[in-house]
C-alpha positions as CSV (number, residue, x, y, z in Angstrom):
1,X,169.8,-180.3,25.7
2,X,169.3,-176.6,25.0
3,X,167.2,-175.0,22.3
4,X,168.2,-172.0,20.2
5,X,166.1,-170.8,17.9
6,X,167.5,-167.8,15.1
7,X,165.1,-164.9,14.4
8,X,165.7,-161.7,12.4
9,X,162.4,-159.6,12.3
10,X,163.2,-159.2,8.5
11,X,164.2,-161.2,5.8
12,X,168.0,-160.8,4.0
13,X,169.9,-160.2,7.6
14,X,172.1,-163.3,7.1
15,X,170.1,-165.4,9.5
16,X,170.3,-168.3,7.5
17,X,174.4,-167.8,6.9
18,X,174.9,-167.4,10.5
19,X,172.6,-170.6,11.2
20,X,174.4,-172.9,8.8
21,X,177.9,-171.9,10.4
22,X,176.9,-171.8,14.1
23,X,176.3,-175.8,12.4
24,X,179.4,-176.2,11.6
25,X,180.9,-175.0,15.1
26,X,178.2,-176.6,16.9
27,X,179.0,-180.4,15.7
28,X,176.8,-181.8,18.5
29,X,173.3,-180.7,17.5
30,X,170.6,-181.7,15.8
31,X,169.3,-178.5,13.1
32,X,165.8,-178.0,12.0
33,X,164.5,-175.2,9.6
34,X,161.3,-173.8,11.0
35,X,161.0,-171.2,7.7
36,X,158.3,-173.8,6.3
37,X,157.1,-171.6,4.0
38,X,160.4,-170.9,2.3
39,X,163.2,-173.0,3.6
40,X,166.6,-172.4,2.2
41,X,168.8,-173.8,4.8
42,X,169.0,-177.3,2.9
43,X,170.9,-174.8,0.0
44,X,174.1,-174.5,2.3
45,X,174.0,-177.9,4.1
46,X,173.9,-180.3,0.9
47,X,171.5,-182.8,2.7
48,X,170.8,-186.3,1.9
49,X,167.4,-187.1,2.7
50,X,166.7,-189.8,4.6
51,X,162.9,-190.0,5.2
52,X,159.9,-187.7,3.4
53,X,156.4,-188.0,5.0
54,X,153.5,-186.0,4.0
55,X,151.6,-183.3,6.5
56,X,148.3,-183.2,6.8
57,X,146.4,-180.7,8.4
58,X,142.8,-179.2,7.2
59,X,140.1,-181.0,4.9
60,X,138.8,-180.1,1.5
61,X,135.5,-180.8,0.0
62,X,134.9,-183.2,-2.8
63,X,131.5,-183.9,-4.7
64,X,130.4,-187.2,-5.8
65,X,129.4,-186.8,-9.4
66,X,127.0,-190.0,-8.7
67,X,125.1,-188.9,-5.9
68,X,125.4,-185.4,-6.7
69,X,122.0,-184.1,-7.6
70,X,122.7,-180.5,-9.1
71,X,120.5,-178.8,-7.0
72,X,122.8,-175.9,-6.9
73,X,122.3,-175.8,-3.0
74,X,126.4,-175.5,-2.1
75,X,126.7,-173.3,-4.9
76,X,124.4,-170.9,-3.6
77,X,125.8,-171.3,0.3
78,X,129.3,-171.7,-0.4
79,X,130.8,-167.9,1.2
80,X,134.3,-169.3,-0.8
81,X,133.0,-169.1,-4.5
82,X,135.0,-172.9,-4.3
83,X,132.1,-174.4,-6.3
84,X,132.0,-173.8,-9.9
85,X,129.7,-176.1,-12.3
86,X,129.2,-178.5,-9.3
87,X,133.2,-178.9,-8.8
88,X,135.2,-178.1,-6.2
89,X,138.3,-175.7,-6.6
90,X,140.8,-176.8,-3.8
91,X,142.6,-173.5,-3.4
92,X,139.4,-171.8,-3.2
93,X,138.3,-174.6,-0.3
94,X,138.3,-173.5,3.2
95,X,137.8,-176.8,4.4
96,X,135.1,-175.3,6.4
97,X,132.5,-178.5,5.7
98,X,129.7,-176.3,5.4
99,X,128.7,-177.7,1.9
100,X,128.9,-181.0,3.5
101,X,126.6,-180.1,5.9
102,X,123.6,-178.9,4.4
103,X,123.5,-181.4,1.0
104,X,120.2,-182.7,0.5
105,X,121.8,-186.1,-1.6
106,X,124.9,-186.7,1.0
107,X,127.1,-185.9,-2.2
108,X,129.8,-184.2,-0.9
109,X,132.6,-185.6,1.3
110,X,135.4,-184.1,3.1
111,X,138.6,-185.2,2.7
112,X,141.9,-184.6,4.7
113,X,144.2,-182.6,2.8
114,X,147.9,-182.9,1.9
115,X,149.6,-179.5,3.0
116,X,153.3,-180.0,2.4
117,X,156.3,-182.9,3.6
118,X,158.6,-182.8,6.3
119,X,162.0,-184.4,6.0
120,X,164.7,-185.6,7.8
121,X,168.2,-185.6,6.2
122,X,171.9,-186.5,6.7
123,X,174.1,-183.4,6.7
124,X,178.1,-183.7,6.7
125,X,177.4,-181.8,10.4
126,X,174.8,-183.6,11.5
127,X,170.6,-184.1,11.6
128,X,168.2,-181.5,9.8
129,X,164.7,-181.6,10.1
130,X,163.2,-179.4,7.4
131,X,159.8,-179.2,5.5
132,X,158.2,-177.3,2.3
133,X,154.4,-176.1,2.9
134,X,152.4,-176.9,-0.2
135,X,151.5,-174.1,-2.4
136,X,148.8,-172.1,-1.6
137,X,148.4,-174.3,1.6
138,X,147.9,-172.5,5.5
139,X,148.5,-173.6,8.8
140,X,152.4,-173.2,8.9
141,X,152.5,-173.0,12.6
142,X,151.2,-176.4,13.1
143,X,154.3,-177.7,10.7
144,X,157.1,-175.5,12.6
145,X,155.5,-176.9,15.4
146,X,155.9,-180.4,13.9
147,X,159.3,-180.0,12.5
148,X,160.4,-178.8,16.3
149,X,158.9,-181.9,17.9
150,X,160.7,-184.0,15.6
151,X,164.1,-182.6,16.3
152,X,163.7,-183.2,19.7
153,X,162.6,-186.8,19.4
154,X,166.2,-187.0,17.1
155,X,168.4,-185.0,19.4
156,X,167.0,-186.9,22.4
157,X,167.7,-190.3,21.0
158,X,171.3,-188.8,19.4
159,X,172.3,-187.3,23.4
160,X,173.0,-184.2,21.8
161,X,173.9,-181.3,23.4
162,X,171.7,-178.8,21.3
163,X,169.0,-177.8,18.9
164,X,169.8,-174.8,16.5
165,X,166.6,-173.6,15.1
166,X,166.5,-171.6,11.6
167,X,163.6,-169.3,12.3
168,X,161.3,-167.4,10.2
169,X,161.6,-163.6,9.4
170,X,158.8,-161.8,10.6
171,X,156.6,-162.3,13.9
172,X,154.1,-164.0,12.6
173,X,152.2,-167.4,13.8
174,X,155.7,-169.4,12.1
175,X,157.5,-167.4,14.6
176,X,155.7,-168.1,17.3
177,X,155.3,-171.4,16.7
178,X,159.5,-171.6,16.3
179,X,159.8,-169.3,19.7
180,X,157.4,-170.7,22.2
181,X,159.5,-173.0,24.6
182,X,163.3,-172.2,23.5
183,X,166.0,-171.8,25.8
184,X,167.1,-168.7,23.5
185,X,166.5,-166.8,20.8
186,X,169.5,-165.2,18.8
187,X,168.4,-161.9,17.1
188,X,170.2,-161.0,13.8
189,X,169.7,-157.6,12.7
190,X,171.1,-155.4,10.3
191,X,172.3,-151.6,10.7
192,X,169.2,-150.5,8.7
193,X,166.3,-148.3,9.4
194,X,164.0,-151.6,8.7
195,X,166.3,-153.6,10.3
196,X,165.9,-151.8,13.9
197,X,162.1,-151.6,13.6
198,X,162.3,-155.5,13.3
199,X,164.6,-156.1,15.9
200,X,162.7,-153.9,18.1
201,X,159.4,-156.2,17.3
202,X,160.7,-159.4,17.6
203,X,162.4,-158.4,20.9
204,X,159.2,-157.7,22.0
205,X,157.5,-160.8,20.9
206,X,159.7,-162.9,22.7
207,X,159.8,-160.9,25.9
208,X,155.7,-162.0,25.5
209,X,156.7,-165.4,26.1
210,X,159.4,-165.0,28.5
211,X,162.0,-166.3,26.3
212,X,166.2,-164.8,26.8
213,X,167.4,-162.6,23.6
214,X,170.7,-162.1,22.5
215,X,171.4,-160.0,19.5
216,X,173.8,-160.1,16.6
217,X,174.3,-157.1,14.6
218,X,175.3,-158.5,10.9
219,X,177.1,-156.0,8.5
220,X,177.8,-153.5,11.3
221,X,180.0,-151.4,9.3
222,X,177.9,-150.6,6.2
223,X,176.3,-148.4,8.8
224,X,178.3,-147.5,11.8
225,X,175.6,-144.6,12.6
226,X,172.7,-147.2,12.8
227,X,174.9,-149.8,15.0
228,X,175.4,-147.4,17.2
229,X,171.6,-147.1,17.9
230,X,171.1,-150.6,17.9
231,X,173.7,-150.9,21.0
232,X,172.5,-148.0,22.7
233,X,168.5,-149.6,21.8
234,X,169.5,-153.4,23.5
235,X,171.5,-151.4,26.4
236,X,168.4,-149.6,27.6
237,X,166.5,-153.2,27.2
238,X,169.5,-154.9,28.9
239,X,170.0,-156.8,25.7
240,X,173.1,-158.1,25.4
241,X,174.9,-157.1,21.8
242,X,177.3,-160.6,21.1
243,X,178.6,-160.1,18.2
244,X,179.1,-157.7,15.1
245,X,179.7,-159.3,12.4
246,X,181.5,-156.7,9.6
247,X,180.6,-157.4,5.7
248,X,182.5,-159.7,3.5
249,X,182.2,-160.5,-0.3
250,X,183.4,-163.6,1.5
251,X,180.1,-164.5,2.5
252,X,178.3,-164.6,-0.9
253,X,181.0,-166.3,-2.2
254,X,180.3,-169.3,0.1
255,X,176.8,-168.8,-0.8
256,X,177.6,-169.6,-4.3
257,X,179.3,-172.5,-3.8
258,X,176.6,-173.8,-1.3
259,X,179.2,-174.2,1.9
260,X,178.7,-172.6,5.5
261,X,181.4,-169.1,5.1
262,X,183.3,-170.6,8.4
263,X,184.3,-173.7,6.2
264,X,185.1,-171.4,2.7
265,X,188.4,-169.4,4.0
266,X,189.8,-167.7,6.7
267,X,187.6,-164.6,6.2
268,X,187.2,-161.7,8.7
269,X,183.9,-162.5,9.2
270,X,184.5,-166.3,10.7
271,X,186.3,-164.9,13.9
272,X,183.7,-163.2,14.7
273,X,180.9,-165.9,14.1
274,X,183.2,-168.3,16.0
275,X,182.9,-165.9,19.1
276,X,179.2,-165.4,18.8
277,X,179.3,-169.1,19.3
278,X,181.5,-169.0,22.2
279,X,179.3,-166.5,23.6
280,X,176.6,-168.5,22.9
281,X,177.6,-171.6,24.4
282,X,178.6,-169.8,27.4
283,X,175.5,-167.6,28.1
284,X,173.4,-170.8,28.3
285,X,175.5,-172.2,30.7
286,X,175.2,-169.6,33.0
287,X,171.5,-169.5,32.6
288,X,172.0,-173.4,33.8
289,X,174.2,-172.4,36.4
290,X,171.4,-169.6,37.9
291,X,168.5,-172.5,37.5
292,X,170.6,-174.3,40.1
């Protein structure tokens, strides 16, 4: 069972487009959408959702009305301003337990907090685990990191042959959380000054922890100029370039009607994604073959 995990550096590369078809070539796999924070992979796929659970993770404060005493003591000592008029304000709430601590009456409990729901859902291609943070809500690391853990429980008991991992943009603690541990990270970038300042951070984040990089350059030709750097950029890093995928008002028309742009027509753009696949599929097995 190998792990791929889709990054871009930056948001609006394609990364989710290219996720939802690599689904469609992959058939044996089990998906999950680590972009807690705004998951949109569910958009393409059409799930049906077979189980919701809640996350918890963090505590907030709460104030017995009873007991409470009005002695203004968390008011004054609360570093949040989360205590107006002897109430507490739950996005203002740290969860920190301070107030808790230092109450004179013993009015004021902590209690675990509800910080989104993970998922998991029937898709016509097979498993997604997916989740939504809550609003306003932190610790989105600990519910990639719970959304990977539960597509590998899936895919273990499916025998699947792979996890494909829908990434958030950026290189923040979702990122890492989404990176740590894969067999490979796929690197969609986009022939754009922003684009190659991303690519080149995320690159390095996952030469950090140690983890293989291949890169696909989406929309190559709006910007031949800026490709060019890209491949001479992953050439002096031994990066290997597998694929460049050209634009296609193809693509947001399969976006419009919510299907992965391999299954809408015989675009130019589906040869290529189906060789990125290929490439794919054939670079991990010879990463299994050097193990050996």
């Amino acid at each position: 069972m190998k792990e791929i995990i889709v990054l871009s550096g930056k948001g609006g590369t394609g990364k989710t487009s290219i996720v939802a078809s690599l689904a469609v070539l992959a058939q044996n796999m089990v998906l999950a959408d680590c972009d807690v924070d705004a998951a949109d992979l569910h958009l393409l796929l059409q799930p049906s959702v077979r189980e919701k659970h809640d996350f918890q993770s963090g505590q907030t404060a709460l104030i017995d009305g009873i007991k409470c005493t009005q002695c203004g003591l968390c008011i004054e000592l609360c570093r949040f301003n989360a205590i107006k008029e002897f109430k507490v304000i739950p996005t203002f709430c740290e969860g920190c337990g301070f107030c808790y601590r230092v109450c004179p009456a013993d009015a004021i409990i902590m209690q675990n907090n509800i910080a989104g729901q993970y998922f998991i859902s029937d898709t016509r291609f097979g498993t997604l685990v997916h989740a939504r943070l809550g609003i306003a809500q932190e610790n989105s690391g600990k519910l990639v990191a719970l959304v990977r853990q539960k597509a590998r429980e899936l895919a273990k008991e499916q025998k699947v042959e792979y996890i494909i991992c829908d990434g958030s943009p950026g290189i923040g603690c979702p990122v890492i959380s989404s990176l740590s541990g894969a067999d490979l990270a796929l690197l969609v970038t986009e022939p754009t000054l922003s684009g190659i300042h991303d690519l080149e951070r995320v690159l390095g984040v996952c030469r950090y922890f140690n983890i293989p990089a291949m890169v696909c350059i989406n929309k190559y030709d709006i910007n031949e100029d800026n490709t060019c750097r890209i491949e001479d950029y992953c050439l002096a890093q031994q990066v290997k370039v597998v694929a460049k995928i050209p634009f296609d008002k193809a693509v947001t028309e399969a976006i419009m009607q919510g299907v992965p742009v391999v299954s809408y027509n015989n675009s130019k753009v589906s040869p290529q994604i189906k060789l990125l696949w290929q490439n794919i599929v054939t670079e991990l097995k010879f990463k299994t073959e050097l193990r050996k």
